[in-house]
Backbone as a printed PyTorch tensor [residue, N CA C, xyz], in Angstrom:
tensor([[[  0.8220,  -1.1920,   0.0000],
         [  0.0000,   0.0000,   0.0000],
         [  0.8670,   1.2570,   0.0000]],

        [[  1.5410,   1.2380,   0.2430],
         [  3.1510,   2.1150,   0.6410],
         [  3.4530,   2.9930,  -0.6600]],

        [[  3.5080,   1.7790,  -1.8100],
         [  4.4480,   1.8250,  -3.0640],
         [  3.0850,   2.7400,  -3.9020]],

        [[  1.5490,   2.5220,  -3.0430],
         [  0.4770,   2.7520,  -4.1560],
         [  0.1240,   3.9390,  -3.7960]],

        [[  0.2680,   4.3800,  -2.3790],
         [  0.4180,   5.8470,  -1.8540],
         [  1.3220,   6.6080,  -3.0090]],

        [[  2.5130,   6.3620,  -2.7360],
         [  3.9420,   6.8100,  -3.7970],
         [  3.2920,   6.8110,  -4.8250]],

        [[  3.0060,   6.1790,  -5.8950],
         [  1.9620,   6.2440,  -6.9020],
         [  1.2420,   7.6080,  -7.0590]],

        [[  0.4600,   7.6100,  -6.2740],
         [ -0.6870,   8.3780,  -5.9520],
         [ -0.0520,   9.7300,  -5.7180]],

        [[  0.6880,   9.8440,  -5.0640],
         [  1.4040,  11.1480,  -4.7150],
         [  2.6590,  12.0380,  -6.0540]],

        [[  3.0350,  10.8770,  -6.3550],
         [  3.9850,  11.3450,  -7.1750],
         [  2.8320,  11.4980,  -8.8710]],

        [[  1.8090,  11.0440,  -8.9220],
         [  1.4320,  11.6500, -10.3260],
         [ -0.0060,  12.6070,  -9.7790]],

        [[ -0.3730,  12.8670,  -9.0830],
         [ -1.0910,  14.2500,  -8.3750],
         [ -0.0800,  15.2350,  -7.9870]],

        [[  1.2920,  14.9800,  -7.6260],
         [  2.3010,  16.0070,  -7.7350],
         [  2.5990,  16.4770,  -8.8300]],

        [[  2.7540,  15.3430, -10.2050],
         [  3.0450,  15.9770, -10.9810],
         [  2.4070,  16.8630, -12.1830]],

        [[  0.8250,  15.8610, -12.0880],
         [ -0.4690,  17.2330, -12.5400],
         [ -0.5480,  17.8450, -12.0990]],

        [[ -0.7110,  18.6110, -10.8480],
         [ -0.4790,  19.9990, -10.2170],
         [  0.3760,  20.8950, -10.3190]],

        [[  1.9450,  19.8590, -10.7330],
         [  2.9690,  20.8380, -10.6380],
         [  2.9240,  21.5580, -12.2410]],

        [[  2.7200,  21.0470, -12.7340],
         [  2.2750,  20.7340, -14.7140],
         [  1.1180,  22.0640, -14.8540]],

        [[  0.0820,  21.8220, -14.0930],
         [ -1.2220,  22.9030, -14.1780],
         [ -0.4320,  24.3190, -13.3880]],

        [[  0.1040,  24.0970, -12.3910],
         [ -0.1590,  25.3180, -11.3840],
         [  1.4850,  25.8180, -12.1890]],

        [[  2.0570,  25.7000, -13.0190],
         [  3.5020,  25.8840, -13.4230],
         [  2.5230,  26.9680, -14.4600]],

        [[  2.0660,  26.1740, -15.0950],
         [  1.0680,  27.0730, -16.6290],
         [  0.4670,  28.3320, -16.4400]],

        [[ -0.2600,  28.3550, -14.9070],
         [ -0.9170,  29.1400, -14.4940],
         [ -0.5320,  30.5170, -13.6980]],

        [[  0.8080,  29.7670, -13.3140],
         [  1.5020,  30.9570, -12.5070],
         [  2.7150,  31.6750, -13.6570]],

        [[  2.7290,  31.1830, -14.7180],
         [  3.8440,  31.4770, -15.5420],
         [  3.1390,  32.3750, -16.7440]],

        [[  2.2450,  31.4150, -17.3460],
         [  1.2750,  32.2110, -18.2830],
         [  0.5350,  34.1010, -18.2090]],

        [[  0.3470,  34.3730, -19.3570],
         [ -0.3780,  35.6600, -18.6600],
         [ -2.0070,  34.9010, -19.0800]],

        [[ -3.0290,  35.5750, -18.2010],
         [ -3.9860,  35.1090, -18.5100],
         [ -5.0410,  35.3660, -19.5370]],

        [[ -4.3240,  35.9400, -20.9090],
         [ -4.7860,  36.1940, -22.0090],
         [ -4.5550,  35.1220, -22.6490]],

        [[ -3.1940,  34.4920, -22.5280],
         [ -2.7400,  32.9970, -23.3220],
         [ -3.6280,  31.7360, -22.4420]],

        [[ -3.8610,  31.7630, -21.5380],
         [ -4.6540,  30.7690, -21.2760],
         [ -6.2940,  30.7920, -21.1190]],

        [[ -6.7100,  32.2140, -21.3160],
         [ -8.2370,  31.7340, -21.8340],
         [ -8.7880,  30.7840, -22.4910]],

        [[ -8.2590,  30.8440, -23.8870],
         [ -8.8860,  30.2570, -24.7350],
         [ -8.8600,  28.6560, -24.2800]],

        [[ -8.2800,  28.0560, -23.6530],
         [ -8.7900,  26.6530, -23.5380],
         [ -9.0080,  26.3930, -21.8180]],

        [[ -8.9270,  27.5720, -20.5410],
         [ -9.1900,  27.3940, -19.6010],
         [-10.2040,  28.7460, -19.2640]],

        [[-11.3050,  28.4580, -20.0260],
         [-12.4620,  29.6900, -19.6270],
         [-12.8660,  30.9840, -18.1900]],

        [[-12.4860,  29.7710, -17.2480],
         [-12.9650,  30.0380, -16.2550],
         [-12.1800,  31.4350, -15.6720]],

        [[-10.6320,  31.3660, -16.3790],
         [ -9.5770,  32.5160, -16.4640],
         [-10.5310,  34.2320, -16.2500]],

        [[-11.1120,  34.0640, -16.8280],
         [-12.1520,  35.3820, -17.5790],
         [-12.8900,  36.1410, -16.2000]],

        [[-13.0620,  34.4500, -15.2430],
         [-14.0230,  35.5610, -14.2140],
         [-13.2630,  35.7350, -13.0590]],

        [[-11.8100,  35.8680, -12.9620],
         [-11.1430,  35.8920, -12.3190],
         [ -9.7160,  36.5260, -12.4160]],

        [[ -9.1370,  37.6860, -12.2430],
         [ -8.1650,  38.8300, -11.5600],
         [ -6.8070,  38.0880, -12.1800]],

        [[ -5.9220,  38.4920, -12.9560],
         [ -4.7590,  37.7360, -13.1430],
         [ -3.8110,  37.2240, -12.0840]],

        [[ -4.2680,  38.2150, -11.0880],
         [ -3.5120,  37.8040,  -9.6420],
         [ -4.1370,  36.9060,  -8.9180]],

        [[ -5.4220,  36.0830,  -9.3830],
         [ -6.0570,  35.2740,  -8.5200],
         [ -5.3600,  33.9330,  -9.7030]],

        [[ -5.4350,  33.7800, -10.5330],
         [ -5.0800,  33.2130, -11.2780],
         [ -3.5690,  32.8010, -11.1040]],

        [[ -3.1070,  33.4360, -10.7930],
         [ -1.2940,  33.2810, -10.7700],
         [ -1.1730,  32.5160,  -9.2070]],

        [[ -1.7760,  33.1570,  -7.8310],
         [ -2.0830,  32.5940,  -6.6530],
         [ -2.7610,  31.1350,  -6.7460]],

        [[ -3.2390,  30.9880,  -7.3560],
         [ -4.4420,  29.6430,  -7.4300],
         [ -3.0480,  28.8570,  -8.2340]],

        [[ -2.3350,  29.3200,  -9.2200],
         [ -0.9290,  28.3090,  -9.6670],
         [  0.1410,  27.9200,  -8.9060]],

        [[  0.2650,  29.0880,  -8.1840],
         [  1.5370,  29.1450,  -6.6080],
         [  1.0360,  28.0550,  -6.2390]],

        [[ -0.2540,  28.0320,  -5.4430],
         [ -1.1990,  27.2910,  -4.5550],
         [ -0.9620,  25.8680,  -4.7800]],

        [[ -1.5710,  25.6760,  -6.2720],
         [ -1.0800,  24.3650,  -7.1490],
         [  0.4880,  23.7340,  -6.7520]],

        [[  1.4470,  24.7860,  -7.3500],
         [  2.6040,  24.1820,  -7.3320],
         [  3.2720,  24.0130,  -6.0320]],

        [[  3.3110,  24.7370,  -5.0020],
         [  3.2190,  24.3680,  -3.5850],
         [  2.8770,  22.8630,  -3.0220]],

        [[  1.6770,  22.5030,  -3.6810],
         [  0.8540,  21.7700,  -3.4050],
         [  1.4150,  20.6160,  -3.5120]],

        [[  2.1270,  20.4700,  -4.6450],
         [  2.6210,  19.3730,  -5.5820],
         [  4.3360,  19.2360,  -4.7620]],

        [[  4.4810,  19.9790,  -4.3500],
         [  6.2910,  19.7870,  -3.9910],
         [  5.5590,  19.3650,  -2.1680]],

        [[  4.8630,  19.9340,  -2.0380],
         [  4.6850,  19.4020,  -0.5230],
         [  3.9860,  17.7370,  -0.0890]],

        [[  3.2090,  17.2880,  -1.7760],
         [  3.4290,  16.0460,  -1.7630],
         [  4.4540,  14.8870,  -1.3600]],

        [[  5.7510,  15.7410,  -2.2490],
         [  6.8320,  14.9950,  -2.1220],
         [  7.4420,  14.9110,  -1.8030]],

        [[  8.4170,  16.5520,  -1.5670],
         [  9.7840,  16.4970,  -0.5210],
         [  9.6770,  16.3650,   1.1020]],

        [[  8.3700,  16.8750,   1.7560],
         [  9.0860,  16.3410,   2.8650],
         [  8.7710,  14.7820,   3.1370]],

        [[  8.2280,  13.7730,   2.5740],
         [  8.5610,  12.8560,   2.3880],
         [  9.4910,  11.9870,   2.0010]],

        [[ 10.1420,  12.9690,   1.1180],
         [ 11.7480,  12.1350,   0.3920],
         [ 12.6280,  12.7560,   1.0810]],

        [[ 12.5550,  13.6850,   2.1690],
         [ 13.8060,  14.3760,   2.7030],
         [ 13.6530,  13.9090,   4.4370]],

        [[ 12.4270,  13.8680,   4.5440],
         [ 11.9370,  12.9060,   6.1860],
         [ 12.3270,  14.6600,   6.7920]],

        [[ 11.8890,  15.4730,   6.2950],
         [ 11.2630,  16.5910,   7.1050],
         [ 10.1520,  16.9810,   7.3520]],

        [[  9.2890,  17.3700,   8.3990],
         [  8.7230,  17.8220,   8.5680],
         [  7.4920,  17.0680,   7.8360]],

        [[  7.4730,  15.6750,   7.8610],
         [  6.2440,  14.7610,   6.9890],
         [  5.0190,  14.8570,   6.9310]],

        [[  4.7380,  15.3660,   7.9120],
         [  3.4100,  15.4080,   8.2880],
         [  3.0030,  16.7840,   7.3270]],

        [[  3.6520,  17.5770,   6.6920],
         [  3.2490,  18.2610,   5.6230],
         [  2.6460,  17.5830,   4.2380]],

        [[  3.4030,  16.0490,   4.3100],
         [  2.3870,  15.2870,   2.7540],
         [  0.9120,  15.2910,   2.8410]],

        [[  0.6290,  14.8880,   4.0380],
         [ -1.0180,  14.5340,   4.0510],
         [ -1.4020,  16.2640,   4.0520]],

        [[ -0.8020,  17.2370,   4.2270],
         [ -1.3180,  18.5910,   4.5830],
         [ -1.7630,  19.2520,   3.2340]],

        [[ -0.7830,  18.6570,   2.5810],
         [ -0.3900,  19.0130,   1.3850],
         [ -1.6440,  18.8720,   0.2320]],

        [[ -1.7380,  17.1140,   0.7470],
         [ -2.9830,  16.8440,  -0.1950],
         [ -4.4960,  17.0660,   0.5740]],

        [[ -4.4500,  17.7480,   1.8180],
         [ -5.7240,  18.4920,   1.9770],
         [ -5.8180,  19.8210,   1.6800]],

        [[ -4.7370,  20.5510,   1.3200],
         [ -4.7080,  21.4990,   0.4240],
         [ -5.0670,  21.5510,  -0.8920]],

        [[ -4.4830,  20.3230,  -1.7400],
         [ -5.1640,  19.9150,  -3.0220],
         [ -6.5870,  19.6880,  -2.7440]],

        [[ -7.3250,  18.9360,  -2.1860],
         [ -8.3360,  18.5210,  -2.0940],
         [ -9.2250,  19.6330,  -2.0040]],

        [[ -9.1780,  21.2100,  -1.3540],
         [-10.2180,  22.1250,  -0.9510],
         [-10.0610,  22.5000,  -2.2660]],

        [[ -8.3540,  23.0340,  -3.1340],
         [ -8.8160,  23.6710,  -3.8270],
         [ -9.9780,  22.9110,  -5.2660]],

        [[ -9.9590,  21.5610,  -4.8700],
         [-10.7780,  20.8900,  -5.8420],
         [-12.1470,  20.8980,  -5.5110]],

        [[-12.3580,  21.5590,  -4.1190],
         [-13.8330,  21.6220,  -3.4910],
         [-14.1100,  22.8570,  -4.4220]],

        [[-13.4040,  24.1880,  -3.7210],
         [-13.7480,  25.2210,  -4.8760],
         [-13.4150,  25.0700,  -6.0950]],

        [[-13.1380,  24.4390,  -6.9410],
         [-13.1540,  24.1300,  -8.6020],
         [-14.5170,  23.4570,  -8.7060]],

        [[-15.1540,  22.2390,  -7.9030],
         [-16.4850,  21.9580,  -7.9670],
         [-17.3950,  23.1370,  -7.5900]],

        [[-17.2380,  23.8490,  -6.7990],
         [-18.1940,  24.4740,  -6.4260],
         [-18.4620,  25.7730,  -7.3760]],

        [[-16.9680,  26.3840,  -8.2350],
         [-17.3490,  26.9580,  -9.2250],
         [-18.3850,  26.3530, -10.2240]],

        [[-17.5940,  25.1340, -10.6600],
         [-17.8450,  24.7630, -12.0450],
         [-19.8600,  24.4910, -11.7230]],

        [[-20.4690,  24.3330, -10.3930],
         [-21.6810,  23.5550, -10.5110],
         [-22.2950,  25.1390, -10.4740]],

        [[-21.6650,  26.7660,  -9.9620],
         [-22.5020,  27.7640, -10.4300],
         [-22.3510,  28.1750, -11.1900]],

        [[-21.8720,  27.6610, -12.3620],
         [-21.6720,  27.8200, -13.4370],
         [-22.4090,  27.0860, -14.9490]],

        [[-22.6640,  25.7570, -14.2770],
         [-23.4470,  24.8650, -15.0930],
         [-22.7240,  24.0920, -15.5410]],

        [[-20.9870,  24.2150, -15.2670],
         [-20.3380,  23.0940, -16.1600],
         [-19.8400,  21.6810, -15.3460]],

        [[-21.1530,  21.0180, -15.4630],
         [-21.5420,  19.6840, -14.5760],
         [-20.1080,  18.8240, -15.1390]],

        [[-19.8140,  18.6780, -16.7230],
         [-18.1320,  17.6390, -17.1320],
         [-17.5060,  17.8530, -16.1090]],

        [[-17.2620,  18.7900, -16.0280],
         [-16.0840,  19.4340, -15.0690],
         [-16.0160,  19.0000, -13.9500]],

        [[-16.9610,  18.8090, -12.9980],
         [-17.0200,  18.5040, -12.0110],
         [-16.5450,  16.9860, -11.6190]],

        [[-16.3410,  15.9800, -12.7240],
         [-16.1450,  14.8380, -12.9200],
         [-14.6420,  15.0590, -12.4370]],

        [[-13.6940,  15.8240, -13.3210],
         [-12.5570,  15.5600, -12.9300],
         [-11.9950,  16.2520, -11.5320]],

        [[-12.8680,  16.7320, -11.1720],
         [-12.4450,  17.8600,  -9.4920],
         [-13.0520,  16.4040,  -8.5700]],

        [[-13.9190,  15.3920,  -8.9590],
         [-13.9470,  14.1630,  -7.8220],
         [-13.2570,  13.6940,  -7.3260]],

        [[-12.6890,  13.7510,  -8.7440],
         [-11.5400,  11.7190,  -9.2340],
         [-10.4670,  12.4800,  -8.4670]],

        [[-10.0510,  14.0140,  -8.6650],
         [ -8.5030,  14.3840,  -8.2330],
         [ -8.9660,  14.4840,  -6.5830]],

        [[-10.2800,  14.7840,  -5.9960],
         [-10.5270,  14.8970,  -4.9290],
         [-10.3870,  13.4700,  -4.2190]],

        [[-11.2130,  12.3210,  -5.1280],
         [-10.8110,  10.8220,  -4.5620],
         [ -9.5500,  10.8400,  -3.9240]],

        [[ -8.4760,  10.7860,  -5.0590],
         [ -7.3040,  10.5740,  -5.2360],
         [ -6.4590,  11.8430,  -3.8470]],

        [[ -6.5050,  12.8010,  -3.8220],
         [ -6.2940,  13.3230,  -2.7650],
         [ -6.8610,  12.7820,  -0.9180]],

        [[ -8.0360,  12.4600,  -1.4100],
         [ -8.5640,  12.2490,   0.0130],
         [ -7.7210,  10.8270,   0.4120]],

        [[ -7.5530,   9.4410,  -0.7870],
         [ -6.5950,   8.1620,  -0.3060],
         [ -5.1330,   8.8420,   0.4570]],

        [[ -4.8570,   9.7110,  -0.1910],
         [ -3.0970,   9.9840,  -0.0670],
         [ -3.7290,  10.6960,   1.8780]],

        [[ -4.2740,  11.7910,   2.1530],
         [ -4.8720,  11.5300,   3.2300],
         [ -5.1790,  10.7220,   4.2710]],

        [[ -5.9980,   9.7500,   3.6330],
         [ -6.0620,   8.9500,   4.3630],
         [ -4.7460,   8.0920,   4.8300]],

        [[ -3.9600,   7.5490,   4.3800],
         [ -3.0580,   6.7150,   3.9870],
         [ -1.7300,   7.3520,   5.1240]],

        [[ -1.3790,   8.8170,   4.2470],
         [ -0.3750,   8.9710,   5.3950],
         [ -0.9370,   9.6750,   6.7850]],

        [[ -1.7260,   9.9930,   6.7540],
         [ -2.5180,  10.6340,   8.3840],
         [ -3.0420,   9.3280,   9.4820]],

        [[ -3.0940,   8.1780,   7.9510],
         [ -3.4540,   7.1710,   9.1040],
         [ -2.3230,   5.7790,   9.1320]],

        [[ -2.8250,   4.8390,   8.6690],
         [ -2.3750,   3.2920,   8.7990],
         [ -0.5410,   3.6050,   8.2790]],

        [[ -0.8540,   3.9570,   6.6820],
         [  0.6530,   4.4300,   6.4650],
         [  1.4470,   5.2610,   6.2250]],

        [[  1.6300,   6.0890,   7.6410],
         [  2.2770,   7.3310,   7.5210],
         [  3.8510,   7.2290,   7.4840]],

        [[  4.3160,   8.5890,   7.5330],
         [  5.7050,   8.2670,   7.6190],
         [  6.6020,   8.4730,   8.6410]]])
């Protein structure tokens, strides 16, 4: 279960680090056109919400691979997990129900890594 945590952590680290890299780097004229939601939201909320992301994604992993301060992995992915609460909670006042599909699965997938190191296999 160990190796499937690791799994779990290291490719939710690395879609986050992948999204929130785009988001904090991009201006948010280049990423409208295929991330809409850009439009109702401040370029500085946009760039914060990528920090947020990429934060997110390194706190998956290093203090786990460095045995600092560990108890930041599971923190890490309850950080991922809210901001996937507010991505659902946009996308459903919004009407865009697809969407909400993939803010579950990354919420699933956040809540195991949670579970996992906060409980049975922490580090």
């Amino acid at each position: 279960m160990n190796v499937f945590l690791w799994i779990l952590q290291g490719l939710l680290a690395a879609a986050f680090l992948a999204a929130g890299t785009m988001k904090a780097t991009q201006p948010k004229e280049k990423l409208a056109p295929n991330l809409t939601w850009v439009n109702d939201f401040s370029a500085g909320t946009v760039k914060l919400i990528g920090a947020s992301q990429i934060a997110g994604a390194l706190g998956l992993v290093l203090p786990a691979l460095t045995g600092i301060a560990v108890t930041l992995t599971p923190l890490a992915a309850v950080g991922l997990g809210l901001i996937m609460v507010f991505a659902a909670i946009y996308h459903i006042r919004k009407g865009e129900y697809s969407s909400i599909v993939v803010n579950a699965v990354i919420l699933l997938i956040a809540a195991v890594i949670v579970w996992g190191r906060f409980g049975p296999y922490s580090f």
